[in-house]
N, C-alpha and C positions, 0 to 999 in steps of 0.2 A: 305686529311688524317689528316691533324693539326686542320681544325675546327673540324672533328669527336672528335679527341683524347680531343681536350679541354671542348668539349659539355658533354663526357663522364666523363671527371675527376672532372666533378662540378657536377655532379649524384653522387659523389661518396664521395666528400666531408664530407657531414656528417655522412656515412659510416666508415669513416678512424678513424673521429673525434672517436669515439662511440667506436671503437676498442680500439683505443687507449686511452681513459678514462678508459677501465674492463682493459687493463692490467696493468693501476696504480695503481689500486684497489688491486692487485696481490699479494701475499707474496713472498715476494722477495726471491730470493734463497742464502742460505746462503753463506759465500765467505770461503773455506777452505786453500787459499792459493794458488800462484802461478798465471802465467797467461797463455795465450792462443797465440800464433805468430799469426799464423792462424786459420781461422774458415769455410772450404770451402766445399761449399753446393753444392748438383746437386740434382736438383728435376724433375722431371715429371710428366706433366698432362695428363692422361689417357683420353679417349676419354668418359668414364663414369665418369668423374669428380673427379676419386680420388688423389690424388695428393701423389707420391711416393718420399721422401726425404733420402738422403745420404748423410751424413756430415761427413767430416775428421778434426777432432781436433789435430795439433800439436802443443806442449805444449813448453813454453819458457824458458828451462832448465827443472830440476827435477818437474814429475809430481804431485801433489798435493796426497796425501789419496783418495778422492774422487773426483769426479766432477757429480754437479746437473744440470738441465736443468727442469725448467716447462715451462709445454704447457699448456694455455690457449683455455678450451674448450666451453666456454661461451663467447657469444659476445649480450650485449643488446646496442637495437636503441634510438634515441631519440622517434618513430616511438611506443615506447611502444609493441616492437617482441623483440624477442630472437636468436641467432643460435646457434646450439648447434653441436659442433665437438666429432669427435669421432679417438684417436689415436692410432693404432693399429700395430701390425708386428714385434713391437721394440725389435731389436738383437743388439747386440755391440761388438768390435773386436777392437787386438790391433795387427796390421797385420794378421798372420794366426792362431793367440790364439780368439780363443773366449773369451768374458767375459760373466757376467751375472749380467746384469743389475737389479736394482729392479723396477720393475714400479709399484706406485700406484695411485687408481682414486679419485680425491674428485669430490665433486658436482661441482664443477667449473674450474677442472684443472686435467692435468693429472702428474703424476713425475715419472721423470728417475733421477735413483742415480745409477753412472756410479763407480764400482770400479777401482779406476787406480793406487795404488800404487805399487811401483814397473816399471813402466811402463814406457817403452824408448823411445817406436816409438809414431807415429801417432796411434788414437782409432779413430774406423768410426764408427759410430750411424748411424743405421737407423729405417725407420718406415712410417709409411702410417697415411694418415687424409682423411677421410671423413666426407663431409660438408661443406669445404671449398669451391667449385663452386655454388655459387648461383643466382637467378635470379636476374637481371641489371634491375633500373629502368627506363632504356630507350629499354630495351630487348637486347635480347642474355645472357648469360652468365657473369659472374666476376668471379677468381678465386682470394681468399684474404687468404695468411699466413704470418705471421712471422716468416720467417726460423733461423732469432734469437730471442731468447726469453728465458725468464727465466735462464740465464746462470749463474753460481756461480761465474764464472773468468770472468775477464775482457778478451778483444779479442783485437788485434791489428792489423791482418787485416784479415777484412771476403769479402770473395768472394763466389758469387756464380752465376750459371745459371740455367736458365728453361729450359727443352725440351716441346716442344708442339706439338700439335696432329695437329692444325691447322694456320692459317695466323690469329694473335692478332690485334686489332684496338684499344688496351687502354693500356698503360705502363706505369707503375709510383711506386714510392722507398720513403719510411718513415723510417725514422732510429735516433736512439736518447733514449732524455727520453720517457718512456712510457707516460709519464701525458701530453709531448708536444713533440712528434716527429717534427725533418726538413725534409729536402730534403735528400738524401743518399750525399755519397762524388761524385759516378757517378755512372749510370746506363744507358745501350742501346739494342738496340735491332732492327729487322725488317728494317734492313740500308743493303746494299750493304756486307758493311763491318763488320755489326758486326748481322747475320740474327736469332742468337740465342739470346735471353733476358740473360743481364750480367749485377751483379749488382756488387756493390763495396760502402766498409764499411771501416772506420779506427778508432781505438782509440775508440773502445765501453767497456764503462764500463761493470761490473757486475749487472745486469739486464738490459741492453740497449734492443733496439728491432732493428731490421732490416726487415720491413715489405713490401715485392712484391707482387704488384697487376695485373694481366691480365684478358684484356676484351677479348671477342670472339663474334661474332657475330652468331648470332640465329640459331642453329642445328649446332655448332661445337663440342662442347661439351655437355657434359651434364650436366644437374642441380642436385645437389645429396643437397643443402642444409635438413638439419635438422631445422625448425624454429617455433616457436610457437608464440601465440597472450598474452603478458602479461596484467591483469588486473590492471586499474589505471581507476579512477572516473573519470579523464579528457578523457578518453579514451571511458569509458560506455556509459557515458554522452555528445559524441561529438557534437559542434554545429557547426559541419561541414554542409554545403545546405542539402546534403540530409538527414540526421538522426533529422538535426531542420526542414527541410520544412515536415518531415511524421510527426514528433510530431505535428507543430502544425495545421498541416491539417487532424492528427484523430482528434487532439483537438475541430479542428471548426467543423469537421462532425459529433460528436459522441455529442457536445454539441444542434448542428440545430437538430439531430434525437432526442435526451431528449425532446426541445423541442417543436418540431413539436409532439411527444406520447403524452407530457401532453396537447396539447393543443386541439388534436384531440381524444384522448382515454379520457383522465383526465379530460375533462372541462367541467363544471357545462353548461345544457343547456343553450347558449346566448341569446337566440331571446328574444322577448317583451311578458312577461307574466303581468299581472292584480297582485296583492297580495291577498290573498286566506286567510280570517279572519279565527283566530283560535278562536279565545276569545275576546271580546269587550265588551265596558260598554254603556250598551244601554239605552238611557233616558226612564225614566220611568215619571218622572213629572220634574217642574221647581225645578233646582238643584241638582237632583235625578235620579239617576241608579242604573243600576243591573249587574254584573257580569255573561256573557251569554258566556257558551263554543257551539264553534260547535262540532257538532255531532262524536266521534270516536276520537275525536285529544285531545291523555291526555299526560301528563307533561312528561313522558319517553322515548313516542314516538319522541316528540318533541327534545327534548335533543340530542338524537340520529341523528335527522335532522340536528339537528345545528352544532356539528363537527363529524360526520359521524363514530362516535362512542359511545356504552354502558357503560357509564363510572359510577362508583359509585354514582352520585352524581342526575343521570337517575335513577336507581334504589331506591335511598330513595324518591326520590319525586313520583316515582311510587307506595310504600309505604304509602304515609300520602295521596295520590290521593284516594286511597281505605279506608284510615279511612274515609275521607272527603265523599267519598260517601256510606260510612254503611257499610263496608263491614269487617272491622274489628278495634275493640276498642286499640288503643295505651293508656297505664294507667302509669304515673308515681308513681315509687314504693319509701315509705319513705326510706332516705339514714336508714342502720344498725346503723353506729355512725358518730357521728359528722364529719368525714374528709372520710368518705367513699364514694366513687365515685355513681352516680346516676344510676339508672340499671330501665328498661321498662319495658310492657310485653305487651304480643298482645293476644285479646282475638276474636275470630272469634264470627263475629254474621250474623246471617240470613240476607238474601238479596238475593233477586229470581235476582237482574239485570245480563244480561250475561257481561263477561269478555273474554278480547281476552286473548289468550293461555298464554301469557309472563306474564299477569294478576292473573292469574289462578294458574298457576305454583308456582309464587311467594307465593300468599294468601298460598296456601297449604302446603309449609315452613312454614314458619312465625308462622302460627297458623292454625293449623290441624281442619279439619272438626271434629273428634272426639277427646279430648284430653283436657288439662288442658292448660291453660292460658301458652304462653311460654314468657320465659324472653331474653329479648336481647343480655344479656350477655350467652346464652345459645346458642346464635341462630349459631355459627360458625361451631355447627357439623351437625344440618339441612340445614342449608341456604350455604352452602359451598357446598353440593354435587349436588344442584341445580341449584345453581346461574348461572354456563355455559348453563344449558337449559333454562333460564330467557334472556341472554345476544342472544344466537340465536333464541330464540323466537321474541327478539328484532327485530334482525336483519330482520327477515322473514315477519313482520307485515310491515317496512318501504317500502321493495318490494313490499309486500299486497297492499298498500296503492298506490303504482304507484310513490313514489319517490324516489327512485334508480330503476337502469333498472337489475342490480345483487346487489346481497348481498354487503356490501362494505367493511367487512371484511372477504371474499375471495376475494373480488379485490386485497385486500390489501397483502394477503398471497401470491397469486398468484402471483403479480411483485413483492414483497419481497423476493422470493425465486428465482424468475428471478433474481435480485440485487445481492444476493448471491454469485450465482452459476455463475453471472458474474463476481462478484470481487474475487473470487477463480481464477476462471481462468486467469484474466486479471493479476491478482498476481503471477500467475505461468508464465506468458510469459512475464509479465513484469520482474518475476528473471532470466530467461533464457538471455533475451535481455540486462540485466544489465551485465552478468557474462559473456557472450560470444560473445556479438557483440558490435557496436559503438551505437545501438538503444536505449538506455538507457529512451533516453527522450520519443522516444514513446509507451516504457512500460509502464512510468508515466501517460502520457496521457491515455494508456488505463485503468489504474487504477483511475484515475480522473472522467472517464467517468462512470466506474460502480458505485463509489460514488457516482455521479450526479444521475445515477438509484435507486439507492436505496435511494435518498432523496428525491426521487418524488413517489417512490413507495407506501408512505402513501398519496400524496393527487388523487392516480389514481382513487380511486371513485369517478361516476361523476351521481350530481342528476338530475333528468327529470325534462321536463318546469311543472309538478305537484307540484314536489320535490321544486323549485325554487318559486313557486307560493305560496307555506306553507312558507315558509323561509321567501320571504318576509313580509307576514303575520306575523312572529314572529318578526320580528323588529318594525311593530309595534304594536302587544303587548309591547313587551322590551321597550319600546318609553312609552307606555299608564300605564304602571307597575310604570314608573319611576316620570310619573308627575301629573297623573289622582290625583282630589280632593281626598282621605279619607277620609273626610264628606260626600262626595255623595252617600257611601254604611251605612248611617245610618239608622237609623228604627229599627223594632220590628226586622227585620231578618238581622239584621247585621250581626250577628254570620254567618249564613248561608253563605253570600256573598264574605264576605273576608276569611271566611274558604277556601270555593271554588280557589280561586284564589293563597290562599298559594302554593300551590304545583307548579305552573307558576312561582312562584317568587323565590320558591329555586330556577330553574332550568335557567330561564331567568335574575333573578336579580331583587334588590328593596323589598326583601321580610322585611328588618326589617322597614320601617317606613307601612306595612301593620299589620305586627305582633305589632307594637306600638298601630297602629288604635284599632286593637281587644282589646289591653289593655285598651284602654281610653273607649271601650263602656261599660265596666263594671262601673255602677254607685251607686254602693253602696260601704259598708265597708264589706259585709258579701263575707266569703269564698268561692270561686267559684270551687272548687276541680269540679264537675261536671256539669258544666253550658254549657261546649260544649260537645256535641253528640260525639266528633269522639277523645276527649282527654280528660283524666280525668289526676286531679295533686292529691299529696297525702293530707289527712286533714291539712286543716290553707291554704293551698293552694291559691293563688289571678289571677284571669287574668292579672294583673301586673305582676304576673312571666313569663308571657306565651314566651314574647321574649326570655325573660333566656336559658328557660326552652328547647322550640322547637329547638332555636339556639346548645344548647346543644346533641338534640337528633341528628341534621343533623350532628353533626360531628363525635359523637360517633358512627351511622349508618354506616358513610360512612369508619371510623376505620374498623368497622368490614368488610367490605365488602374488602378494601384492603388487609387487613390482609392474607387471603386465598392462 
């Protein structure tokens, strides 16, 4: 019976503790005078837990005006819970006179203001608490009140007993200051001699507490607590085993499935392909070559190859690919005045060659089969309603082509919108888990993890060994663009050669020491306004400008293109 009793009152410990810290925190009750002989309680615990209290107040000479008394209905743990009492029934008498007490409720307390003036004899208080029996952390039951508390007057000696419904296995008596109760002066019970729980108090100030505790073993009484889960970050967030071992083993699983999808959905065919020449400079005699494209692979397509999107930059080079092969005149137009911005025009000319769709589309922006020369700066209310059917035209020719196995921007929308609609969600169970459980951390991780989806969502386009075979192809291009002689495309058809290749060189890199070349094969002093077929500059004009010039049109181009 004594190791039970002691195993039990060290469960309970930080119980007591906890109590006794809210009713420091208590507004004390005010002291109107006088004091109290006695203060003698008879309580009852009902077999549903509620616990029924009768207190006789006899007072030590003339009775005071009033007398107060709060009850503390609030009790929080270290445990981050709550309990919450409820005191109810309160009648009050001074022998066979009734009085009328006033009770009211705060959030945290409940108050009796007992009138007593006048009053000779003893006043008996009574009143019921529910909430007081609560679950024991070793099980059964505990019943825990202060049968004194909050009193106005000091008491000189308080006595009281419990009656109980059953055989108790935990006793024990706190009395004192509220911020640090001791031991009682004596308390007994379940002996031979004394089989009723008796406690005994002396010399308690005005607000002192006298707090009785009884255990009960499991199905004597009942559990009637009132208790809830308080929120505290230390609490949401526990790194207790199991709330840290789920965080971080969704952590590790939700990061192995990310990925194991890009590795297996997302990733560029691995095996051993050959590189699949785009364009190459093919000897032609000693010192001397030719800029030779293969057949269908033009500069936008490519671009699109290279990071698995239509980006502005695809688009102008798809543009000067079509002046370059005839298909329409780009003409720079003299500035209006001296600090006026430089403006283009595009003039469509004959050319039986076919073009693929994305080709086609654009020319017929740009510059209308029937119509007048359009100017650049013009082009943002044609070339804006188009452009989206230029961009998926794109798209739909690199499938054509057999280097994507889908479109790669519906790949891309398709697990982007999976990303989404997973970090909606994971954000909604991650605030639940934060607000109402100790799971806090593995909310975070799943919100971790839909981030991780949605940052891999843009590389889940994956190209075929065709796709990879072009690619490589294009590096070296990019490699041949960047060191290949610029004397080797001299000749009568230089123009022609390094024209051809500009459009590679926006889009791969290395175009200004090609646009330099073009400049140096101008060998005269006279104006070149129209010496190239696919770019005319305004009168005075030099292939000396041409770097300026072109450099200027790819940015201005590409402004407009964002712009939209």
């Amino acid at each position: 019976m004594a190791t039970v009793k002691a195993q039990l009152k060290r469960s309970l410990s930080v119980v007591l503790v906890a109590f006794a810290l809210l009713l420091a925190t208590m507004p004390t009750a005010r002291a109107d005078g006088g004091q109290l002989s006695s203060y003698n309680a008879v309580a009852t615990i009902g077999a549903d837990g509620v616990l029924s209290v009768t207190a006789t107040m006899t007072f030590d000479g003339a009775a005071p005006a009033s007398v107060q008394q709060v009850f503390t209905t609030a009790r929080r743990t270290a445990q981050s819970t709550e309990y919450r009492f409820t005191v109810s029934d309160v009648t009050a008498a001074s022998g066979s006179t009734p009085l009328s007490p006033t009770v009211s409720s705060g959030p945290n307390s409940t108050t009796v203001d007992l009138p007593t003036a006048g009053v000779t004899g003893p006043v008996t208080l009574s009143y019921k608490v529910t909430g007081a029996a609560v679950a024991n952390v070793g099980g059964g039951t505990v019943v825990i009140w202060p049968l004194l508390q909050g009193l106005s007057v000091p008491v000189k000696i308080f006595d009281a007993e419990v009656r109980v419904p059953a055989q108790f296995n935990l006793l024990d008596c706190a009395a004192g200051d509220p911020a640090a109760p001791g031991s009682c002066t004596y308390y007994a019970g379940g002996t031979h001699d004394a089989p009723v729980p008796v406690f005994h108090q002396e010399d308690s100030r005005s607000g002192d507490v006298v707090v009785v505790t009884l255990g009960f073993p499991a199905g004597q009484v009942a559990v009637n607590e009132n208790v809830r889960q308080l929120w505290t970050a230390e609490r949401a967030f526990s790194v207790a085993p199991l709330p840290l071992g789920l965080g971080l083993g969704l952590l590790l699983v939700g990061g192995l499935a990310l990925w194991a999808a890009q590795r297996r959905i997302g990733r560029d065919f691995a095996g051993a392909v050959e590189p699949k020449s785009v364009a190459e400079f093919k000897p032609v005699a000693a010192g001397k070559s030719e800029f030779v494209v293969a057949d269908g692979i033009r500069p936008g397509v490519i671009g699109t190859l290279a990071d698995e999107r239509v980006d502005p930059v695809d688009v102008t080079a798809a543009v000067l690919d079509l002046a370059v092969r005839g298909h329409v005149l780009i003409t720079e137009l003299p500035r209006e005045a001296a600090h006026a911005t430089t403006d283009w025009s595009f003039t469509r000319r004959q050319n039986a060659a076919p073009l693929a769709d994305y080709e086609h589309t654009l020319l017929n922006a740009i510059a209308p089969v029937q119509g007048d020369a359009v100017k650049l700066s013009n082009l943002p209310g044609s070339l804006h309603s188009v452009i989206g059917d230029v961009q998926s035209q794109l798209y739909d020719e690199v499938v054509a082509k057999g280097w994507f196995a889908r479109r790669p921007d519906a790949t891309r929308d398709r697990w982007g919108l999976a990303a989404w609609i997973a970090l909606i969600a994971a954000t909604a169970i991650a605030a639940a888990l934060i607000l109402f459980t100790t799971f806090g951390l593995a909310g975070l991780a799943l919100v971790l993890i839909a981030l991780g989806l949605l940052a891999i969502a843009k590389e889940m386009p994956a190209r075929t060994a065709e796709g990879i075979a072009v690619l490589r192809g294009l590096d070296v291009l990019r490699g041949n663009l960047a060191t290949h002689p610029v004397e080797n495309l001299g000749g009568p058809d230089a123009y022609l050669q390094i024209s051809a290749l500009v459009p590679y060189a926006v889009v791969l890199g290395g175009r200004d020491r090609w646009l330099a070349a073009l400049a140096a094969a101008d060998d005269d002093d006279v104006p070149d306004s129209e010496d190239l077929d696919w770019y005319h500059g305004p009168d005075g004009w030099h292939l000396a400008d041409l770097p300026a010039s072109l450099n200027n049109f790819v940015t201005v181009m590409q402004g407009t293109l964002f712009s939209r």
